[in-house]
C-alpha positions in Angstrom: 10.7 -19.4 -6.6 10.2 -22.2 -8.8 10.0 -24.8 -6.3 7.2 -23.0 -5.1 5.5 -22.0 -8.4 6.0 -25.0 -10.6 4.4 -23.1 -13.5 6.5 -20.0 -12.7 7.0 -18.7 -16.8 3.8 -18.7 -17.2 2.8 -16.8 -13.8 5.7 -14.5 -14.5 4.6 -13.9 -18.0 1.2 -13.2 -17.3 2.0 -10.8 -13.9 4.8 -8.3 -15.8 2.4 -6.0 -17.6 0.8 -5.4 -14.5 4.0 -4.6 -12.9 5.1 -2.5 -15.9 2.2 -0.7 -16.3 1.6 0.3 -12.8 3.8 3.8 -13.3 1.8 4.9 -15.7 -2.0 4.8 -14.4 -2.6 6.8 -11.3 -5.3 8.5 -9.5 -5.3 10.4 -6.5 -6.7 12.3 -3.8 -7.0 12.2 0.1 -8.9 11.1 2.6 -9.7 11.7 6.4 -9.8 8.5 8.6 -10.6 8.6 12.4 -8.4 6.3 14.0 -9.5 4.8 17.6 -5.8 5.3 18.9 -3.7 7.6 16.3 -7.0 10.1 15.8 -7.4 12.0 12.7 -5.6 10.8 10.2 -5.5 12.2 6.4 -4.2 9.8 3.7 -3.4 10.3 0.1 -4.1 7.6 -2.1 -2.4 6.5 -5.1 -4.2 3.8 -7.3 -2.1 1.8 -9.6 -3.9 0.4 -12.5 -2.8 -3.3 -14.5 -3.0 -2.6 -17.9 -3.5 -6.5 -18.8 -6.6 -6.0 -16.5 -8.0 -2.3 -15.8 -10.5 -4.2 -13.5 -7.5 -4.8 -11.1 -6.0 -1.8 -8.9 -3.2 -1.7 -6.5 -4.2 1.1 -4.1 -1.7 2.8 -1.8 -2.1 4.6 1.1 0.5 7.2 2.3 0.9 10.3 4.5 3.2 13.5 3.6 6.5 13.1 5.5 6.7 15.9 8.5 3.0 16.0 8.7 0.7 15.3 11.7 -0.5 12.7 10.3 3.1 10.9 9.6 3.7 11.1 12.9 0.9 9.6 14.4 0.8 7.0 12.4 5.1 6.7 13.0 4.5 6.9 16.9 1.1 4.0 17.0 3.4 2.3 15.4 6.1 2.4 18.0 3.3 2.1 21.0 2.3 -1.2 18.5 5.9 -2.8 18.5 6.1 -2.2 21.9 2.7 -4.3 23.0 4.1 -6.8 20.9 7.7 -7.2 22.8 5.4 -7.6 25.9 2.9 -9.7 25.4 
């Protein structure tokens, strides 16, 4: 890393609170997204605030394991990877 980031203390330094603090300040919900291919879809979200900078969020988009959703999303995936290998 620090032959890419020559000042890499200082970028280091200045990231880790956002990294630490992003357990601690979360908001949720879910959402409904209509997908061209995978259909319906319903998404929690999960927003991860810095604490050295509230104005910054890491948002996260996830479905429940076993649901419809989860496996729509696990089988587009599959038809994706597959389109890829053949073209």
């Amino acid at each position: 890393m620090r032959t890419l980031y020559a000042d890499w203390e200082d970028s280091a330094r200045n990231t880790w609170p956002c990294v630490a603090a992003a357990g601690r300040s979360r908001a949720g919900g879910t959402k409904v997204f209509s997908h061209p291919v995978a259909g319906e879809l319903t998404l929690a979200r999960d927003a991860l605030t810095c604490a050295a900078d509230p104005d910054q969020q890491l948002i996260v988009r996830s479905a429940e394991p076993d649901s419809r959703t989860y496996e729509h999303l696990r089988l587009h995936s599959f038809r994706a990877a597959i389109l890829a290998m053949n073209s």
